[in-house]
N, C-alpha and C positions, 0 to 999 in steps of 0.2 A: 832107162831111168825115167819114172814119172817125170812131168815139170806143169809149172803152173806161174798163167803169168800174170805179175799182179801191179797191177795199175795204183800210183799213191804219189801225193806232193812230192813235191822239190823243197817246201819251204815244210819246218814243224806245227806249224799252226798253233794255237794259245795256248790246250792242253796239255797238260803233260801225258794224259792217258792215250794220246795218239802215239806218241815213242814209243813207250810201254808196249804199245800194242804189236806196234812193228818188232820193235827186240822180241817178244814171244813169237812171233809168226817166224823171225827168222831161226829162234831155235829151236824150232819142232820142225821145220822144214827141214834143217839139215838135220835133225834127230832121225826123222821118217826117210833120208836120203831120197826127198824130192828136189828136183833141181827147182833154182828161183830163175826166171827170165822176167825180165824186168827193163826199164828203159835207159840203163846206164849209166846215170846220175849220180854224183856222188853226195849232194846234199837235200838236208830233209828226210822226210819221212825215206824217201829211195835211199840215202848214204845210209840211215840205220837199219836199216831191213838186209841192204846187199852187205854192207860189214859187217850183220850179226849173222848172216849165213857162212861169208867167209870163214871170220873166227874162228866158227864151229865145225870145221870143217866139212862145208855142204859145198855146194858148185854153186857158183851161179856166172848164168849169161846173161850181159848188157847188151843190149841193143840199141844206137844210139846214130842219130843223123849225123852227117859232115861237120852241118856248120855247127853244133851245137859241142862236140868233141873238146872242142879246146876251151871251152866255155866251163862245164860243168861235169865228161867226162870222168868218171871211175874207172882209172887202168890195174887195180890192185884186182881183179875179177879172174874166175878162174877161165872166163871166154868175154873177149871185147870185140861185139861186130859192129862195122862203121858203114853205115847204110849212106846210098845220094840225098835221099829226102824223109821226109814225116812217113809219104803213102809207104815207101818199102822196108820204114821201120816196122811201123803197124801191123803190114803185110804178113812178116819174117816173124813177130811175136805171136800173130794168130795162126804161123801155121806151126810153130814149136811147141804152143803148148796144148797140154793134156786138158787143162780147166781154167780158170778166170777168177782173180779174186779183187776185191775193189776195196782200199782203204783212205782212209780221207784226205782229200785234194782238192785241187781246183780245177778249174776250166779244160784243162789236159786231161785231168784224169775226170771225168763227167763227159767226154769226150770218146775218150776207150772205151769207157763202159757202155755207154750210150752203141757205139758201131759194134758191139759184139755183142750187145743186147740184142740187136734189131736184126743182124745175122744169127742169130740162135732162133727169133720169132719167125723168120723167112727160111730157116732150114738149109742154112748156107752152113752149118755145122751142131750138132750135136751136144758139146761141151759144158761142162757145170760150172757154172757159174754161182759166185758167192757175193754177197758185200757183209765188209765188218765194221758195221755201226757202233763204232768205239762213242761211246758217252753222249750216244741220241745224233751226233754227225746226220747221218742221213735223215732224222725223222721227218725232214720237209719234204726230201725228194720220193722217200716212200710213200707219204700222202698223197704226192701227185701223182704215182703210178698208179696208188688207192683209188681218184680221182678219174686219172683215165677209164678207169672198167667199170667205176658208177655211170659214168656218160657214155661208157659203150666206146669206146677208141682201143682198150687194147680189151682182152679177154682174160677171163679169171685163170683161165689154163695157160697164158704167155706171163704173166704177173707171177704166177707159184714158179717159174722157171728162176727166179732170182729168188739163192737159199739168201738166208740174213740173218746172221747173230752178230753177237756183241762179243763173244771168246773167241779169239783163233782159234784155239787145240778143237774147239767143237766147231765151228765153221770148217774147217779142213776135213772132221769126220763128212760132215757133209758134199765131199766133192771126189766123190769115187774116188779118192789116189787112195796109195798103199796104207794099210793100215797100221796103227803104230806097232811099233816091234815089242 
């Protein structure tokens, strides 16, 4: 089974088009039987994406530290792993999944995206990687990547390595998984 792991708030943020966007990503994910790996959470953006694959009958793996378990833990999953720390949560999601998908968060998820950006640019793996710029979200931080490669810090060929829409159903075409049925 493809899987893909996708990095997103704990909190919903002000928009409503960020839920929106999760509930889609989660039911084409289980439509296309990609599994979701994800950071275990059950609230926020992570509770509507991991229950709307549930629902739909999709899989999804939580991957989630010790101390955080008891805290904000999603045990409704069709796989619950309880990592010692952050590094071998991290660890276990880059090396389950097939691709990388980034939807809006904070400082955690700016974080993942950020250490698997920079492992794709150093060639520590391969993997397509997406962000989904639900309603301009990212438009600051893709100016600063814009930014970097006008001043010459990253390269125009590491920059096109992050696909970027604003649909899931078309961001997902963009990350080599299985194509819809």
């Amino acid at each position: 089974m493809a899987s893909v792991c996708v990095f997103c708030g704990a909190n919903l943020g002000q928009k409503p088009e960020y839920a929106q966007a999760a509930k889609s990503l989660g039911l084409e994910l289980a439509r296309r039987g990609v599994q979701l790996i994800y950071g275990g959470g059950n609230q926020g953006l992570m509770g509507i994406l991991s229950h709307t694959v549930m629902a739909a009958g999709g899989h999804v793996a939580g991957i989630i530290p010790e101390r955080l378990r008891d805290i904000v833990s999603h045990e409704e999953l069709s796989e619950l792993v309880v990592t010692p720390g952050m590094h071998e949560r991290k660890a276990l999601m880059y090396q389950r999944a097939d691709a990388f998908l980034v939807l809006p968060g904070g400082i955690g998820t700016l974080d993942e995206m950020a250490e698997v950006f920079t492992w794709r640019q150093l060639g520590y793996h391969g993997k397509t990687m997406g962000l989904l710029n639900i309603a301009g979200y990212f438009d600051p931080l893709l100016a600063m990547f814009d930014r970097m490669v006008e001043e010459d810090f990253m390269k125009q060929e590491i920059r096109s390595l992050l696909n970027v829409h604003d649909d899931p159903l078309e961001l997902l075409d963009l990350l080599d998984l299985p194509p819809k049925p």
